[in-house]
C-alpha positions in Angstrom: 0.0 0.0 0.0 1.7 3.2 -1.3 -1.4 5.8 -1.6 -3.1 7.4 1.0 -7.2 6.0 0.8 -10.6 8.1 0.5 -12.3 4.9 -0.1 -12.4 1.3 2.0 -14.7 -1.7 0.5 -16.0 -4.1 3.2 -16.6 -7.6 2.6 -19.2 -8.7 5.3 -18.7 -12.0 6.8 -15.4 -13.1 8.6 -14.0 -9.2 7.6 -16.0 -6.6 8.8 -18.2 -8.5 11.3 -17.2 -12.0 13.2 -19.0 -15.2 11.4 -21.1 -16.1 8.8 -24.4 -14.6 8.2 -26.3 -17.1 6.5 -24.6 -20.0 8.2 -24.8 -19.7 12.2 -25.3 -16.1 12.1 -22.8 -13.4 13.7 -21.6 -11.9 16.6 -23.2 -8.1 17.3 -20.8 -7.4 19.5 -17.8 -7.8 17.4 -17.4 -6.1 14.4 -15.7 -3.1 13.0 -18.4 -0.2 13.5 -16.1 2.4 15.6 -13.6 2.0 13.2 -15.9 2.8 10.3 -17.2 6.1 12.3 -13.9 7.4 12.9 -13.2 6.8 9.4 -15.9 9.1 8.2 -14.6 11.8 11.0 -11.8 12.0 8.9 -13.2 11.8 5.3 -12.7 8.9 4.4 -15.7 6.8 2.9 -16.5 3.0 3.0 -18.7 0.8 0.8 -19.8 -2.8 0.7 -19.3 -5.4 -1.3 -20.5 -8.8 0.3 -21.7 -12.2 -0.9 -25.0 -12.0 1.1 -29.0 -11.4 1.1 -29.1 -7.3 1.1 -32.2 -7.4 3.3 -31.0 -9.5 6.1 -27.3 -7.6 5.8 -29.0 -4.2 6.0 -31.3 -5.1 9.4 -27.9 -6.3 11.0 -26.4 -3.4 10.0 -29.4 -0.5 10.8 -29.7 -2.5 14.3 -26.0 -1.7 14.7 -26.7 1.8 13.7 -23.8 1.5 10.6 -26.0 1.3 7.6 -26.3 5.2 7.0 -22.2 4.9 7.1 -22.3 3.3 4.2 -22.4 4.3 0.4 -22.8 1.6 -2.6 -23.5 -1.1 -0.7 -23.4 -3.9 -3.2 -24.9 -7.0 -1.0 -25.6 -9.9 -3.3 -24.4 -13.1 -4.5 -23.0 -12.2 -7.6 -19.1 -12.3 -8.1 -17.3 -9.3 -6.7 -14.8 -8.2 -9.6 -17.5 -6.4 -11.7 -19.0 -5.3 -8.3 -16.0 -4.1 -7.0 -15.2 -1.9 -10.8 -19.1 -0.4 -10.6 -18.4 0.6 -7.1 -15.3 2.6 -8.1 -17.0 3.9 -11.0 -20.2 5.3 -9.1 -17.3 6.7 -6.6 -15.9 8.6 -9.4 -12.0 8.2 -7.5 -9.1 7.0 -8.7 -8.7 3.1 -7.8 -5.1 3.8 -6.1 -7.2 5.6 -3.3 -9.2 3.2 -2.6 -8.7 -0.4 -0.4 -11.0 -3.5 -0.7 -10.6 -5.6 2.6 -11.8 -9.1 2.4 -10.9 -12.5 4.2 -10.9 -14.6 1.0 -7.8 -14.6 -1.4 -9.9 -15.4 -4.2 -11.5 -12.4 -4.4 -8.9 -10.0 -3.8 -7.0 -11.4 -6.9 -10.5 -11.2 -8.7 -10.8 -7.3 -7.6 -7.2 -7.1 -8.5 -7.7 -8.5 -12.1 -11.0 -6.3 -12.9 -9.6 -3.1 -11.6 -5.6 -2.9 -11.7 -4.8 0.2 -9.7 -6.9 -1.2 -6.7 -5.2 -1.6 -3.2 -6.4 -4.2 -1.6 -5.7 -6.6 1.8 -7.0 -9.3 4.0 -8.6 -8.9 7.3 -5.1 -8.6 9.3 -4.1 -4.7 8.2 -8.1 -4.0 10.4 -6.5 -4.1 14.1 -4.1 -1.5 13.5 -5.8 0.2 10.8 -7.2 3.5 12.6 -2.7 3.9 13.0 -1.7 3.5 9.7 -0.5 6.9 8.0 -2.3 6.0 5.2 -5.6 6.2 6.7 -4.9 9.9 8.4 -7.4 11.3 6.2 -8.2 15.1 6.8 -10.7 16.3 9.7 -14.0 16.3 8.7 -16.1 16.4 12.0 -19.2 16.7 10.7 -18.9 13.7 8.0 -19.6 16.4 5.1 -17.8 14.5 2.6 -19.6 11.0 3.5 -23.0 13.4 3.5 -22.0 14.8 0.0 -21.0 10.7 -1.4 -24.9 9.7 0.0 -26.1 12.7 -2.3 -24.3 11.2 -5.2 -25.4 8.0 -4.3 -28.8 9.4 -4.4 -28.2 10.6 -7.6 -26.9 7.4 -9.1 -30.3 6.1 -8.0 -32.6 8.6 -9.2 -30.6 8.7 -13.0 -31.5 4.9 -13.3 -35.1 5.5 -12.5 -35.9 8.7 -14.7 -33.4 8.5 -17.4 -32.8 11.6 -19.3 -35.9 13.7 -17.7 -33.3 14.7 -15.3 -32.1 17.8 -17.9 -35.3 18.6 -19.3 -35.3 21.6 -17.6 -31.8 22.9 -19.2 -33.0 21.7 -22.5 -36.2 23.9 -22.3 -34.0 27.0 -20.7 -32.6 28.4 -24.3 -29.0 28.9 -22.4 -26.4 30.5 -24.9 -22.9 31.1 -24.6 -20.9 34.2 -26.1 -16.9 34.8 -25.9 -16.3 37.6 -26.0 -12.5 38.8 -27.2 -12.2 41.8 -25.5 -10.4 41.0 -22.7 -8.4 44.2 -22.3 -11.4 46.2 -22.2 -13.2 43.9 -19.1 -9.9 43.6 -18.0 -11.3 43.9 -14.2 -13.7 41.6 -14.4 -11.2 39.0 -15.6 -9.6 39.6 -12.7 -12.1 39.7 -10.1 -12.9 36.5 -11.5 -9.6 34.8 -11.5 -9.3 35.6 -7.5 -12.8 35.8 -6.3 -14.1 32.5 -8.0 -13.5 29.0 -5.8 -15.9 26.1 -6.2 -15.7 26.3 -10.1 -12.3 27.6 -10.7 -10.6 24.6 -11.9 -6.6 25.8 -12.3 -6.5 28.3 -9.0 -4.2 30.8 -10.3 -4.8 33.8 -8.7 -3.1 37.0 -9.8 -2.1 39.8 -7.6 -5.0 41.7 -5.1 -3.4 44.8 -6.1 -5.1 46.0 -9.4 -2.7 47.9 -11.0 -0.2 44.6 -10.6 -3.2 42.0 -11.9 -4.0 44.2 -15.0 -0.3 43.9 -15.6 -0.8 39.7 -15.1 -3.5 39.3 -17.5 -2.0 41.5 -19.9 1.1 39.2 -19.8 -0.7 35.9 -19.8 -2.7 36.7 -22.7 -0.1 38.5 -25.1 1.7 35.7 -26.7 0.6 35.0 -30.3 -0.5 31.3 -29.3 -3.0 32.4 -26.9 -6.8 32.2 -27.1 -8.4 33.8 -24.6 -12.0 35.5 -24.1 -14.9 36.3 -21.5 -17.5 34.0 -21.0 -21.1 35.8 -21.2 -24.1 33.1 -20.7 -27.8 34.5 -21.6 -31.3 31.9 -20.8 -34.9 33.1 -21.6 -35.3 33.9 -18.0 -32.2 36.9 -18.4 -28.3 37.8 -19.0 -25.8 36.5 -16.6 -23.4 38.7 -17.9 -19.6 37.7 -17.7 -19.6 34.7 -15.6 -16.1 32.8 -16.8 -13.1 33.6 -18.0 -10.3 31.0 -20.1 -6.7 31.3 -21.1 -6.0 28.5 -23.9 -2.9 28.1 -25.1 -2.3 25.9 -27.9 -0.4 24.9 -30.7 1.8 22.1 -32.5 1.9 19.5 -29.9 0.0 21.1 -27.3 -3.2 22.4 -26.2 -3.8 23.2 -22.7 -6.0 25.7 -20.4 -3.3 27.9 -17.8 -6.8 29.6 -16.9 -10.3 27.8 -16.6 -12.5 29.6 -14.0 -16.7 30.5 -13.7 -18.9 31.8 -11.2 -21.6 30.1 -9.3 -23.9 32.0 -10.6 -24.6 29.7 -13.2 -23.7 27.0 -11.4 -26.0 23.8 -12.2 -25.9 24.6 -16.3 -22.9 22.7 -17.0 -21.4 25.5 -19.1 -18.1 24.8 -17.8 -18.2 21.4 -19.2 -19.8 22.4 -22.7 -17.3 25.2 -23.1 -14.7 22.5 -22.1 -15.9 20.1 -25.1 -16.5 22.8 -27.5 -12.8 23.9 -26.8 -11.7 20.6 -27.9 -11.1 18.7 -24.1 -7.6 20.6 -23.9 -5.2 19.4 -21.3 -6.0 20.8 -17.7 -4.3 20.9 -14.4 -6.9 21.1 -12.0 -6.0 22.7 -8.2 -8.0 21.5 -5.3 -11.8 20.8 -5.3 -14.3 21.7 -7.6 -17.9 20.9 -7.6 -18.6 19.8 -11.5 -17.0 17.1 -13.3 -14.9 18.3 -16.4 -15.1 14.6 -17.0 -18.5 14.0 -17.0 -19.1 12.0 -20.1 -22.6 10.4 -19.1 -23.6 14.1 -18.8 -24.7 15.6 -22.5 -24.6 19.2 -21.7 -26.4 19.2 -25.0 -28.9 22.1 -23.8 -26.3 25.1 -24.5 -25.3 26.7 -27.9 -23.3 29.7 -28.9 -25.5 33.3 -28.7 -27.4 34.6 -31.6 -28.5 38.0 -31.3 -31.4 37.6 -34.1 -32.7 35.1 -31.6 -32.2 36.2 -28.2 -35.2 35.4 -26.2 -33.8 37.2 -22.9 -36.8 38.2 -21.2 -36.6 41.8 -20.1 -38.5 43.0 -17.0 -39.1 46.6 -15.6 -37.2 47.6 -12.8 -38.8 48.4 -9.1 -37.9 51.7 -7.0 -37.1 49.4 -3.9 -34.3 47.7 -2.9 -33.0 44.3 -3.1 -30.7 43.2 -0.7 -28.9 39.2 -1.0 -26.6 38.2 1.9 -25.1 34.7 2.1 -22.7 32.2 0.1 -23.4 30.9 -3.5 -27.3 29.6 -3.0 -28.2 33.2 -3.1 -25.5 33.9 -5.8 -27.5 31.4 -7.8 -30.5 33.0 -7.6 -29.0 36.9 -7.7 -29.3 36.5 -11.7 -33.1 36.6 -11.5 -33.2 39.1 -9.4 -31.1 41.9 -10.1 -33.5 42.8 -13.6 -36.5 43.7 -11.1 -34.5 46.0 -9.3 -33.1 49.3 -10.1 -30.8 49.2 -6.7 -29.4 45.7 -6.5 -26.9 44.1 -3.9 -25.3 40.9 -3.9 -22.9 40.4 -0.4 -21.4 37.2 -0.2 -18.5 34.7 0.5 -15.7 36.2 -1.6 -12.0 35.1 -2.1 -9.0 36.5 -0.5 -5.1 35.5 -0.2 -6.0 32.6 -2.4 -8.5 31.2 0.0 -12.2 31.6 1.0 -13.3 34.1 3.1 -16.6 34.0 4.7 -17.6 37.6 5.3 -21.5 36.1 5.4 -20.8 34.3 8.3 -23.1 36.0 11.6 -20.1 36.9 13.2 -19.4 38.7 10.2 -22.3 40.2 9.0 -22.7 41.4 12.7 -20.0 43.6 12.7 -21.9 46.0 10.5 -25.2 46.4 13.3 -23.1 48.9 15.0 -19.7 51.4 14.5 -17.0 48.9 15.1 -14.8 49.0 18.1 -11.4 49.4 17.1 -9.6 47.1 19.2 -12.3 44.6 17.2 -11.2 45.7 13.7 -7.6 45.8 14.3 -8.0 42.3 14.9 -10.4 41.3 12.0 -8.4 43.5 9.8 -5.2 41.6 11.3 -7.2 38.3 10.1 -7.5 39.3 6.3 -11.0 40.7 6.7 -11.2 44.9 5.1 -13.7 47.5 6.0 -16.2 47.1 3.3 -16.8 43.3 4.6 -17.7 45.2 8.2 -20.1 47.7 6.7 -22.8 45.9 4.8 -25.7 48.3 5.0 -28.9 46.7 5.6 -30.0 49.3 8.3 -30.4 51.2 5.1 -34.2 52.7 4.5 -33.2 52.2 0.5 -34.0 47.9 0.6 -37.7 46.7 0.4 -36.7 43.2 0.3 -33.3 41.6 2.3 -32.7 38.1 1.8 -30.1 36.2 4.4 -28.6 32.9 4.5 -26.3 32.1 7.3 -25.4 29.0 6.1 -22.2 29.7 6.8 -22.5 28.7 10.3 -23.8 25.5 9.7 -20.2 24.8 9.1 -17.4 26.9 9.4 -15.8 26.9 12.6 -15.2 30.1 15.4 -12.7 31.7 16.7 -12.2 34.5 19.8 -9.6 36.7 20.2 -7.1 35.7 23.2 -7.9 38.4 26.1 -10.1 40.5 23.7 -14.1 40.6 22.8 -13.7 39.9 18.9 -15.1 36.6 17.6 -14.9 35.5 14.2 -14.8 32.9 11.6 -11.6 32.2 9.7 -11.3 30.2 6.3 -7.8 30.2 4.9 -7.1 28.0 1.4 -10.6 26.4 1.9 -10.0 25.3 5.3 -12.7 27.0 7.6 -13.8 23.5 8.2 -10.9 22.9 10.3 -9.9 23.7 13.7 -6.8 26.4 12.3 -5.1 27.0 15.3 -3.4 23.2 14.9 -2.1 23.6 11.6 1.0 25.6 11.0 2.6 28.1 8.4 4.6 25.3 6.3 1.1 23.8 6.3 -0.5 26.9 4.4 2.1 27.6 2.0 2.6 24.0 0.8 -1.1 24.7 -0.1 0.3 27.8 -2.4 -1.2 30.8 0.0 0.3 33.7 -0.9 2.4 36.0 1.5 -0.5 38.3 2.5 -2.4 35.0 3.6 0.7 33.8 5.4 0.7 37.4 7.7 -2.9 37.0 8.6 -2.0 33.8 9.5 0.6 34.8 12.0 -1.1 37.0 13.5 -4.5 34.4 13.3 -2.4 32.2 15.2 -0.7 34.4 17.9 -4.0 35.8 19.1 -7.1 33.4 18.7 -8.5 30.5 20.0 -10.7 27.7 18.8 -14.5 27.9 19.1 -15.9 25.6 17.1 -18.9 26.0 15.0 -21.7 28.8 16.2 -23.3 27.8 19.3 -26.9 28.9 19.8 -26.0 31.4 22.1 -23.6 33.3 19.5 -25.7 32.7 16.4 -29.0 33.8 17.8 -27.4 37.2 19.2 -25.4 37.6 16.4 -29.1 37.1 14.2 -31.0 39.5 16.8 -28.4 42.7 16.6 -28.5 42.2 12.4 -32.5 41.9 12.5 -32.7 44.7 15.0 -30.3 47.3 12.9 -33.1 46.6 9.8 -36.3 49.3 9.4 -39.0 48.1 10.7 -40.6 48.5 7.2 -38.1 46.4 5.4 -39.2 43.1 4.7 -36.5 40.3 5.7 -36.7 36.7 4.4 -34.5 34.3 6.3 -33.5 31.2 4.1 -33.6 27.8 5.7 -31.3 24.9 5.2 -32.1 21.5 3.8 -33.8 19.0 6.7 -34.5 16.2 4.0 -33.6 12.7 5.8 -32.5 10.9 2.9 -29.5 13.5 1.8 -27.5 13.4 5.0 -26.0 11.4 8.0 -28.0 12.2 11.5 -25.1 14.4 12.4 -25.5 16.7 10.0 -28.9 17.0 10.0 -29.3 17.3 13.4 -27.2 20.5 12.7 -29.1 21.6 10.0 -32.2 21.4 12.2 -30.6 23.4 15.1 -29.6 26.0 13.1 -33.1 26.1 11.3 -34.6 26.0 15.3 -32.7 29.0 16.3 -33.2 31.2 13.3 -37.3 30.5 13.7 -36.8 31.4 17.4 -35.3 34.7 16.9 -37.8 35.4 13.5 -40.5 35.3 15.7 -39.9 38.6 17.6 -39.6 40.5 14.4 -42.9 41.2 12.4 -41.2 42.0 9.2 -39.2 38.7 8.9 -40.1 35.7 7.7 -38.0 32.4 6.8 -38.5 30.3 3.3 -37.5 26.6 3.9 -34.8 25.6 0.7 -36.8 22.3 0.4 -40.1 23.8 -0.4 -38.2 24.0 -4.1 -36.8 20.8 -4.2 -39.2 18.4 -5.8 -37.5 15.3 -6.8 -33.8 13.9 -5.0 -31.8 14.3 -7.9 -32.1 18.3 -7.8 -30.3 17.8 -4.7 -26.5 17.7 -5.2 -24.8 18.0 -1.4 -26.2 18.8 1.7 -26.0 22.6 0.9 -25.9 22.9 -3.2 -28.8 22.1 -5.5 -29.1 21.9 -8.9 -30.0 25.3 -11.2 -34.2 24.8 -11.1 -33.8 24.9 -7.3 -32.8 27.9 -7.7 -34.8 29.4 -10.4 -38.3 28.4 -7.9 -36.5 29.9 -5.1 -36.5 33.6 -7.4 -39.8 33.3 -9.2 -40.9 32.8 -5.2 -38.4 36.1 -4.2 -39.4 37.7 -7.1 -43.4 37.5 -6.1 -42.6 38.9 -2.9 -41.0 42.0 -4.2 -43.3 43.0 -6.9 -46.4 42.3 -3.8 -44.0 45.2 -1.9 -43.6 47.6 -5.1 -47.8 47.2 -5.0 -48.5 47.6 -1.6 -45.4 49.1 0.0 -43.6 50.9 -2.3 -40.3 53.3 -0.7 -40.9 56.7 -0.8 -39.4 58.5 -3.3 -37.2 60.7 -1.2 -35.2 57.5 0.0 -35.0 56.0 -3.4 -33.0 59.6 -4.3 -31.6 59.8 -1.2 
């Protein structure tokens, strides 16, 4: 074993549990179900393959309490090799990461034979396993990444059961795709997405924060003659996205590969990244850290999408409202800001950003708090200290100019706190993607092997000599944090609060057990506000395979969520409309 595993493959009997199932039965008592729970602490998954009957397996195992630890389970008595390959597949990892275990010789030569790359061993490494180096996996507390594999293995289900009716809602949506060459003269926007972009941003290379410098960057990279290079500008019959990617391709004799490949969430769920990346001729790609869609992909058409024609551009256009709209949270509401921002004629979209090459989540409550009240300044120094600028601490929804402010703190579902050592400030800090970790035990080789630049590197020095670990938001911090933001907004502001996901089937207990404390709290605290209300996110899921991780949903999720936002506002511009002195003020 030479490759450190995200995946383990249990065989059953005389492996995972003591005995036999079908012949003298098992011993409860004795079987491997701690070791598969700390497993998933750490992110690393495991799946069944057994030579059993599934329903008798799967009572031992939901009496145990281990079956929702489980993806793939493959419980039946064919043989395991082309069990074993369909498991890896449906995993969509590489098969050096990932170990089948089993007690019989056979079948380990058989798992070896129909996938080559496959680690595997025999029931001896198990003892010492939780030990092994190999195993260390990363922290993962709250089993997200085991959540996010039983979405996918919802998924997998739902495709086999409804086929291709899974994209009919892309095919119908008329989405087009312009490039446009003029680079130089969007030259910001190229920027601000090459640093600010994270989940879609396949090759990671940010440019300099300082604009001057980054103009200078982009000019560079896209000046050579073998260059092609262009904005990406997406329109749908619903409106225009505007410039929501940006490539550099370089290309030639012998070569063809993409130095820059990066797209917003705002059109997350279209799959334009992977229809660009086809119609670009599947260049070579280097892709940095985790993304959420599969370049890949080839069971995915993506065959809804085709370049922009301005004779038929069926962009619906819609007249703009006097009031204010207001979206505050990470890239749910990012998704939806699109089909908002046309109703509108002051639109503003605050949310999760990137900074020193890493997330930053100014959307968290302890955040978004900041700006309910002028700002100590022994409490900015610090946040200032921790990579965090002034326009993340003045986000100004005490303003009279919003009629509608939408909030997700979903943010806190998650991302872990900190408190300053000997002061009042308390935050939430998120360096190269790592706010789901408990920071103050890593260390500054740590972040740099991870490419964070030197800016990142001083926050984290200072990060480290001054704050101590929290943990995620407790009710006590989240609900005041919730009560000074809703009691800084007009009382004639309307304020929708939006709810996370509590559906059973797309998480492990932990995590919704989470999800429905943070949900409890936010309703406790709506209640004492008359112009707040909360919108549960699965009133617009309607089938599971709109559901694509605990907190991310496919693109007609989001399009119900702002035909629902949208009918609020106009109600307000009809029955409350601002005054016009506040709309000029």
């Amino acid at each position: 074993m030479t490759e450190a595993v995200r995946l383990i493959i249990w065989d059953l009997d005389e492996t995972f549990w003591k005995g036999t199932l079908t012949e003298g039965g098992i011993d409860e008592d004795q079987h491997f179900g701690e070791v598969v729970k700390e497993l998933a602490r750490r992110g690393i998954v495991s799946s069944i393959c057994s030579k059993n009957d599934f329903n008798a397996a799967k009572d031992v195992l939901e009496r145990l309490g281990l079956w929702e630890y489980f993806v793939f389970p493959s419980i039946n008595w064919d043989t395991k090799g082309p069990r074993i390959r369909e498991i890896v597949e449906q995993a969509q990892l590489r098969a050096p990461t990932i170990l089948f275990v089993d007690d019989n010789p056979m079948n380990l030569e058989e798992a070896k034979f129909m996938v080559p790359d496959l680690q595997v061993a025999d029931e001896s490494i198990l003892p010492g396993l939780l030990e092994n180096p190999l195993f260390k996996g990363k922290p993962d507390p709250d089993m997200k990444r085991l959540a996010d594999y039983k979405i996918l293995e919802v998924k997998n289900a739902a495709k086999q059961t409804i086929g291709g009716n899974a994209f009919d809602f892309l095919r119908e949506s008329d989405i087009t795709v312009e490039l446009d060459y003029d680079v130089e003269g969007n030259i910001d926007r190229a920027i601000e997405l090459l640093n600010r972009t994270n989940q879609l941003n396949y090759t990671k290379n940010r440019v300099s924060d300082d604009m001057e410098t980054a103009r200078q960057q982009v000019r560079d990279m896209i000046r050579p003659y073998n260059v092609h290079t262009a904005l990406v500008h997406v329109r749908d019959r619903f409106g225009d996205y505007g410039y929501v990617g940006f490539f550099v391709h370089v290309r030639g004799a012998g070569y063809n590969k993409l130095e820059q490949y990066c797209f917003s969430c705002r059109t997350l769920g279209m799959f334009v990244e992977l229809w660009l990346y086809r119609q670009l001729g599947r260049p070579e790609i280097h892709i940095k850290g985790e993304v959420i869609s599969d370049l890949f992909d080839e069971s995915n058409p993506a065959d809804w999408i085709s370049f922009y024609n301005e004779e038929k551009d069926t962009t619906t256009r819609e007249s703009a409202g006097r009031g204010g709209i207001l979206l505050c949270g990470g890239c749910d509401l990012e998704a939806v800001a699109h089909y908002l921002q046309p109703v509108t004629e002051r639109f503003r979209l605050f949310a999760n950003t990137i900074r020193h090459g890493g997330e930053l989540r100014r959307d968290h409550s302890t955040i978004v708090a900041q700006s309910a009240r002028p700002v100590p300044a022994a409490h900015r120094e610090c946040l200032l200290n921790c990579g965090y600028t002034d326009e993340d601490l003045s986000l100004d929804y005490a303003s009279p100019h919003y009629s509608l402010i939408i909030f997700s703190f979903w943010g806190d579902l998650y991302y872990r706190t900190y408190a300053q050592h000997g002061g009042q400030t308390v935050l939430t800090y998120t360096p190269s993607n790592l706010g789901y970790n408990d920071l103050t035990t890593f260390y500054e080789a740590d972040l740099r092997n991870r490419g964070v630049p030197e800016d990142g590197i001083q926050a984290f020095r200072y990060f480290r000599a001054n704050m101590v670990y929290q943990g995620p938001s407790d009710e006590p911090l989240f609900r005041r944090n919730l009560r000074e933001i809703l009691t800084a907004i007009p009382a004639d502001t309307q304020v929708i609060l939006l709810l996370s996901s509590e559906n059973p089937a797309s998480m492990p207990s932990e995590i919704l057990e989470r999800h429905q404390s943070m949900n409890r709290w936010t309703k406790a605290e709506q209640k004492n506000f008359p112009n707040v209300s909360v919108i549960p996110i699965d009133d617009f899921v309607e089938n599971p395979d709109e559901q694509t991780t605990s907190t991310h949903f496919t693109r007609i999720v989001y399009q119900r969520l702002a035909l629902r936002l949208k009918q609020v506002y106009r109600y307000l511009e009809r029955n409350h409309p601002v005054p016009e002195q506040q709309v000029s003020a």
